[in-house]
C-alpha positions in Angstrom: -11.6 19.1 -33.2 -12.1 19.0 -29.4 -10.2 20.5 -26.8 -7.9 17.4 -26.3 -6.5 17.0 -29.4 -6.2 20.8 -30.0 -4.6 20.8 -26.2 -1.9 17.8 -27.8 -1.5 19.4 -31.1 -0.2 22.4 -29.2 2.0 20.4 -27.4 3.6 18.1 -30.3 4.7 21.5 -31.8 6.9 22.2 -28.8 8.3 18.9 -28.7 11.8 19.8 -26.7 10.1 22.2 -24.1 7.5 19.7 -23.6 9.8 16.9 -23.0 11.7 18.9 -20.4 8.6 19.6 -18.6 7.3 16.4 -18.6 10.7 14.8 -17.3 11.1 17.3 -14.8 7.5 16.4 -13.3 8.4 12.6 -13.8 11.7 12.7 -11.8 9.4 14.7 -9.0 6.3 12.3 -9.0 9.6 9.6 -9.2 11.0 10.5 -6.0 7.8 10.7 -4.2 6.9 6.9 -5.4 10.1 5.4 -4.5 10.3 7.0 -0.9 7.1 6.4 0.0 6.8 3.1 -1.0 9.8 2.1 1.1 8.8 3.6 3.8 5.8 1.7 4.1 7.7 -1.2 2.9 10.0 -1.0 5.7 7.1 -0.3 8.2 5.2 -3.4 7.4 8.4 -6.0 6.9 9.0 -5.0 10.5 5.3 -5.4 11.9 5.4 -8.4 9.8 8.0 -10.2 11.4 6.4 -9.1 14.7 3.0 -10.6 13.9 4.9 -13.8 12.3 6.1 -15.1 15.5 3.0 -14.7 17.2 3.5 -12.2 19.7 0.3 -11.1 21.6 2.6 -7.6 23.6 6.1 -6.6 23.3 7.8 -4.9 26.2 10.4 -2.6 25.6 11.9 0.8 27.0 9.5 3.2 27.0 11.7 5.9 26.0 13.2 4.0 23.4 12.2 5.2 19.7 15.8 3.5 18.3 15.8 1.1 15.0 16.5 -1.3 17.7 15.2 -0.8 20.8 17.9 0.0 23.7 19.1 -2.8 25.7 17.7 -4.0 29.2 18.8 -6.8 31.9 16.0 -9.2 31.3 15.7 -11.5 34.0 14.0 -8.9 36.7 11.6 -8.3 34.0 10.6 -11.3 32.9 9.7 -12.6 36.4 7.5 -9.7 36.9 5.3 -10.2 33.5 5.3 -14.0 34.0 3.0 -13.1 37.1 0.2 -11.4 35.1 -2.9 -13.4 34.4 -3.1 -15.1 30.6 0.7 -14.8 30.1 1.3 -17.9 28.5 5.3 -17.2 27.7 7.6 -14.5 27.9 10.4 -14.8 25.6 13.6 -12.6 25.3 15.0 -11.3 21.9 18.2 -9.6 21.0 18.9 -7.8 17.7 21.8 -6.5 16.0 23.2 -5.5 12.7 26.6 -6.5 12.5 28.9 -7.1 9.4 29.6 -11.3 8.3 33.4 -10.7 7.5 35.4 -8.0 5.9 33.7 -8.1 2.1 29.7 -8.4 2.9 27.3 -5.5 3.8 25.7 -5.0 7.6 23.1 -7.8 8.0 20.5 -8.3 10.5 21.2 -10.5 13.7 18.5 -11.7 15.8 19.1 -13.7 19.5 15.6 -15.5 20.2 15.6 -17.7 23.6 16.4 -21.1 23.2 13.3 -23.7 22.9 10.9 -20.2 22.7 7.5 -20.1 20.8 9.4 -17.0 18.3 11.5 -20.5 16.4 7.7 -22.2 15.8 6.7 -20.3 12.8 9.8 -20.9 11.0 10.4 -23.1 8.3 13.4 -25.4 8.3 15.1 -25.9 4.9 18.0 -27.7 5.4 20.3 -28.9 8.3 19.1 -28.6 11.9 18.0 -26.2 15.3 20.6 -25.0 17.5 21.4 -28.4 19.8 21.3 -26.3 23.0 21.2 -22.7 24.3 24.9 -22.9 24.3 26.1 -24.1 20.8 28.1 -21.8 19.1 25.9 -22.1 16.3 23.7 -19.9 13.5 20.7 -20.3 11.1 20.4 -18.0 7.8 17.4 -16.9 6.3 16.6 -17.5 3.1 18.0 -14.1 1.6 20.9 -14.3 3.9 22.2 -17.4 2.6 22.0 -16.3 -0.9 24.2 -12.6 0.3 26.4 -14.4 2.3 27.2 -17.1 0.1 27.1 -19.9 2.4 24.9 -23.2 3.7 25.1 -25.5 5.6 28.5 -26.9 7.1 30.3 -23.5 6.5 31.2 -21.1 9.1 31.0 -17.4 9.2 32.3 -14.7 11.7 30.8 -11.9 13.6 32.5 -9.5 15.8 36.0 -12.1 15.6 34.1 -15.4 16.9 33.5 -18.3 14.3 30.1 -20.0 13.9 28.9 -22.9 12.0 26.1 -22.7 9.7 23.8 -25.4 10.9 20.7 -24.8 9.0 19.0 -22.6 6.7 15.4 -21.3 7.1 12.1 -19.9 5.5 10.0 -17.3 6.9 7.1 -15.1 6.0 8.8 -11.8 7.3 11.1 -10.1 4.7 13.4 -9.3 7.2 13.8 -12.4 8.8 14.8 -14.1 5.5 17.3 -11.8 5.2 18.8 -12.1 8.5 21.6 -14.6 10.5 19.3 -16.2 13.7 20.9 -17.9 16.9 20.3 -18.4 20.5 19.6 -15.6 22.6 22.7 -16.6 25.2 24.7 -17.0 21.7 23.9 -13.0 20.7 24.4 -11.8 24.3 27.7 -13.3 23.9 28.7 -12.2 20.6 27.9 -8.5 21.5 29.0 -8.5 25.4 25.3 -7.6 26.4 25.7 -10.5 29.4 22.0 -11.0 30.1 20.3 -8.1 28.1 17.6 -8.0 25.1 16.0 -4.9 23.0 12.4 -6.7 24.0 10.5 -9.1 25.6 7.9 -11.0 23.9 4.9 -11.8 25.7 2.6 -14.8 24.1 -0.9 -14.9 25.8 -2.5 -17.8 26.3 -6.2 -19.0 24.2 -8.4 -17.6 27.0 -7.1 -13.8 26.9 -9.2 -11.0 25.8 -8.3 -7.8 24.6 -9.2 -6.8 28.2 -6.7 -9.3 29.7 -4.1 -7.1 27.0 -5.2 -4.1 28.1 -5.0 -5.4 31.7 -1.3 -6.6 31.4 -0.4 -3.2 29.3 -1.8 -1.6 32.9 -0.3 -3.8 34.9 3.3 -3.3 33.8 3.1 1.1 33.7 2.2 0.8 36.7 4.3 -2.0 38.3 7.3 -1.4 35.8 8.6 2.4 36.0 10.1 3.5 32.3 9.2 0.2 30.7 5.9 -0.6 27.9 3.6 -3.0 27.0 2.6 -2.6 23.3 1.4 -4.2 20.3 3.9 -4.5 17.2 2.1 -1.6 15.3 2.4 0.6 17.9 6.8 -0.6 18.5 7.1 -0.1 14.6 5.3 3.4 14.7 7.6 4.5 17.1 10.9 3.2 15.6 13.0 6.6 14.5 14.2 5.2 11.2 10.6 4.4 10.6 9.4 8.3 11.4 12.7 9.2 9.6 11.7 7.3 6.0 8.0 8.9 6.7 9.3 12.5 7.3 11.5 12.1 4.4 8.1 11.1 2.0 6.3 13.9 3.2 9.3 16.4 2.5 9.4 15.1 -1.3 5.8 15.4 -1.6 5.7 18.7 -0.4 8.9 20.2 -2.2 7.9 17.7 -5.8 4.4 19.3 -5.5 5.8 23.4 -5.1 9.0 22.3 -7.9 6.3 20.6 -10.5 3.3 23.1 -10.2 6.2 26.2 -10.9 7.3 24.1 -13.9 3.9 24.0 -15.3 3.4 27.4 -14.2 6.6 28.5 -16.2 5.7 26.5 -19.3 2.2 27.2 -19.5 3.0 31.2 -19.0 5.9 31.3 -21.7 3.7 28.8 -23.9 0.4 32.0 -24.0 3.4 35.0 -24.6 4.2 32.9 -27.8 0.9 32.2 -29.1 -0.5 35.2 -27.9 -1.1 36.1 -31.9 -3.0 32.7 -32.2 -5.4 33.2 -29.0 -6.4 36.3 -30.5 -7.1 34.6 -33.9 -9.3 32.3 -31.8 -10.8 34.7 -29.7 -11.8 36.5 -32.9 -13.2 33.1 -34.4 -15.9 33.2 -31.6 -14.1 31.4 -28.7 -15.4 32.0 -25.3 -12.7 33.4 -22.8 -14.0 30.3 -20.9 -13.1 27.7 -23.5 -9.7 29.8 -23.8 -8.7 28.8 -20.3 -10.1 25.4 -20.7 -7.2 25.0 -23.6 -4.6 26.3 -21.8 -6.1 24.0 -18.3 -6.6 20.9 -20.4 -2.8 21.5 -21.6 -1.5 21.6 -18.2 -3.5 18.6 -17.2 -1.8 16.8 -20.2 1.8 17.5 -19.0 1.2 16.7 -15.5 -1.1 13.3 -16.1 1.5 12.7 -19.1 4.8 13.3 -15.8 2.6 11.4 -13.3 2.1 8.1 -15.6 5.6 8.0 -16.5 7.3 9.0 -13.2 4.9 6.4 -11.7 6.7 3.7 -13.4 10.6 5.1 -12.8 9.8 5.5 -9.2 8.1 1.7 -9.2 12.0 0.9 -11.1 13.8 3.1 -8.6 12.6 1.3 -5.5 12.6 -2.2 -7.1 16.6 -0.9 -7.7 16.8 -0.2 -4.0 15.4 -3.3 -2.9 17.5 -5.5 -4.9 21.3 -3.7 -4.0 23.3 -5.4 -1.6 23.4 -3.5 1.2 19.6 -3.2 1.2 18.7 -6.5 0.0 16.3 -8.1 2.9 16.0 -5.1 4.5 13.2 -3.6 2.9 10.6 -4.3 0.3 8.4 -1.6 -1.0 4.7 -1.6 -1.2 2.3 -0.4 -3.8 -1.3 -0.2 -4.1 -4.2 1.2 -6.4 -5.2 3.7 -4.1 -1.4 5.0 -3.8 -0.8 5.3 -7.2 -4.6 7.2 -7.9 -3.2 9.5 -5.3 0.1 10.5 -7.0 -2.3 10.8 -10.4 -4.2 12.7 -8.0 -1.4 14.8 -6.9 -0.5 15.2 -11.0 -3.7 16.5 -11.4 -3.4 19.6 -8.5 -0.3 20.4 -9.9 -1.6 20.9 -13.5 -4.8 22.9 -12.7 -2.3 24.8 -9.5 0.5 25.3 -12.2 -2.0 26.3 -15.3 -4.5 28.2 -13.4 -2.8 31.6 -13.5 -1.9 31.3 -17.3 -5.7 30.1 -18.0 -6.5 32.8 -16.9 -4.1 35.6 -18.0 -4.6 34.3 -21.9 -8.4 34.8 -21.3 -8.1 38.3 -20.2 -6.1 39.4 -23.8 -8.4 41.3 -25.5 -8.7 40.2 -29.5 -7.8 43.6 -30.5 -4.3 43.5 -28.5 -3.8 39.4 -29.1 -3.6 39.9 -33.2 -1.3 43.2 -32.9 1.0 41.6 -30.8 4.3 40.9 -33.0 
């Protein structure tokens, strides 16, 4: 009999105290799956959607770290970045969250400029564009249509004005599916911010370099006091619900890790005061002190491997939960990957050889002699 099965034997006689422990280190190694997994999630659907509509720079506050970045008046702007060399388009964007009625969740509203390269990559389902900057007129995503329960033809309201539903679209952004899309001077409207947009998205044109980026990111700290010229990555890295989520992961890994390697710790050291009889039978068969703590080790390793594996696959059906409810549905989408998930396995592993270390090593020290007296 090797060590494994000997390690499991021991294990399937304490069936309820090893059931506890392996739940408790599941709904840890749970907790630290779902999180972080949305937080990356919500990360990427944002840089996505950047990426999706082509911009090259995106100018924004530079003290703005909001989920949306504050508002600015846009037209002083925009005339000064139009000047730059390689600037192909600037184009203004507005974004809200606002509730569709009284009975549907917060949803995501976005004011692009009318006839702006940010409509190109979309995909038109059904219906139409906006006929004009002015129409009083929406688009819903994909997702949005499917919440909202409406198409084409039908009207919804935001902030007490009425708009019809003129088309439905596709995109490759999560987030844009899931949001309500009209004209820029539509969304300034709608949330009296006359003339104002969270960003301006600059489009360079085919010749640019990453020089003639670096050039215009240059170019506007020095010609435009308090505002920013950066890529998507860096807008989404700074966005506080973004540092927020990732905070939040790195709490539960931390406080999961301390919570799971004390439950081992507890079950491991109460596990050696009741066989304590038994590891002197074995000591006096000829096992090694070493091969003692290797039991007790190998035992940990089991509980923790045995929590990580199954709290692996609640945390994959906690997020999935999250994604799907309604009032986060299109908002987020979590993301896995090998490498995350051999890293919580990883992280199982620490805390069976951290929790089981101390008890490995107290069960070696019992001396035969005292192990077989013991009552």
């Amino acid at each position: 009999m090797n060590l494994v099965s000997f390690a499991l034997g021991n294990l399937r006689r304490r069936p309820a105290r090893t059931a506890l422990t392996l739940s408790a280190i599941a709904l840890g190694i749970a907790a630290v799956v779902a999180l972080t997994s949305i937080a990356w999630g919500f990360e990427a659907s944002w840089q996505k959607a950047n990426d999706a509509r082509g911009t090259d720079l995106i100018v924004t506050r530079m003290a703005s770290q909001n989920a949306m970045p504050s508002p600015f008046a846009a037209a002083p702007v925009r005339e000064q970045l139009a000047r730059y060399p390689h600037v192909q388009e600037v184009a203004g964007l507005l974004s809200e969250m606002l509730s569709v009625g009284e009975d549907n969740p917060p949803i995501f509203v976005f004011g692009w400029a009318y006839g702006s390269y940010l409509w190109e990559h979309l995909k038109l389902l059904d219906g139409r564009w906006p006929a004009d900057r002015d129409e009083p007129a929406v688009l819903l995503g994909t997702l949005a249509a499917e919440l909202l329960h409406k198409g084409v033809g039908d009207r919804i309201e935001l902030e007490g004005r009425s708009f019809e539903v003129v088309g439905t679209f596709q995109s490759t952004a999560l987030v844009e599916n899931g949001a309500v899309l009209m004209t820029l001077d539509q969304a300034q409207a709608v949330t009296d911010k006359p003339g104002k947009v969270n960003v301006l998205n600059l489009k360079l044109d085919g010749q640019a370099t990453e020089a003639d980026a670096r050039f215009v990111k240059e170019q506007v700290r020095k010609a435009l006091p308090g505002y920013a010229a950066i890529t998507s990555g860096e807008l989404v890295s700074r966005n506080a619900v973004v540092r927020i989520a990732k905070a939040m992961s790195h709490v539960t890994i931390l406080i999961a890790g301390l919570v799971g390697a004390l439950i081992v710790f507890n079950t491991m050291l109460m596990s050696i005061n009741e066989r304590t009889r038994e590891i002197g039978v074995l000591q006096a068969l000829g096992w090694r002190r070493t091969t003692i703590m290797q039991l007790v080790i190998c035992e940990s390793l089991v509980l923790a491997l045995a929590g990580g594996l199954v709290g692996i696959a609640v945390g994959v059906l906690i997020a999935s939960g999250l994604e799907q409810a309604e009032l986060m549905r299109g908002k987020i989408a979590a993301i896995y990957s090998v490498p995350f998930f051999l890293s919580v396995l990883g992280l199982s592993v620490v805390l069976g050889v951290g929790g089981g270390l101390y008890p490995a090593h107290r069960a070696a020290r019992l001396s035969p002699a005292q192990a077989l007296r013991h009552e």
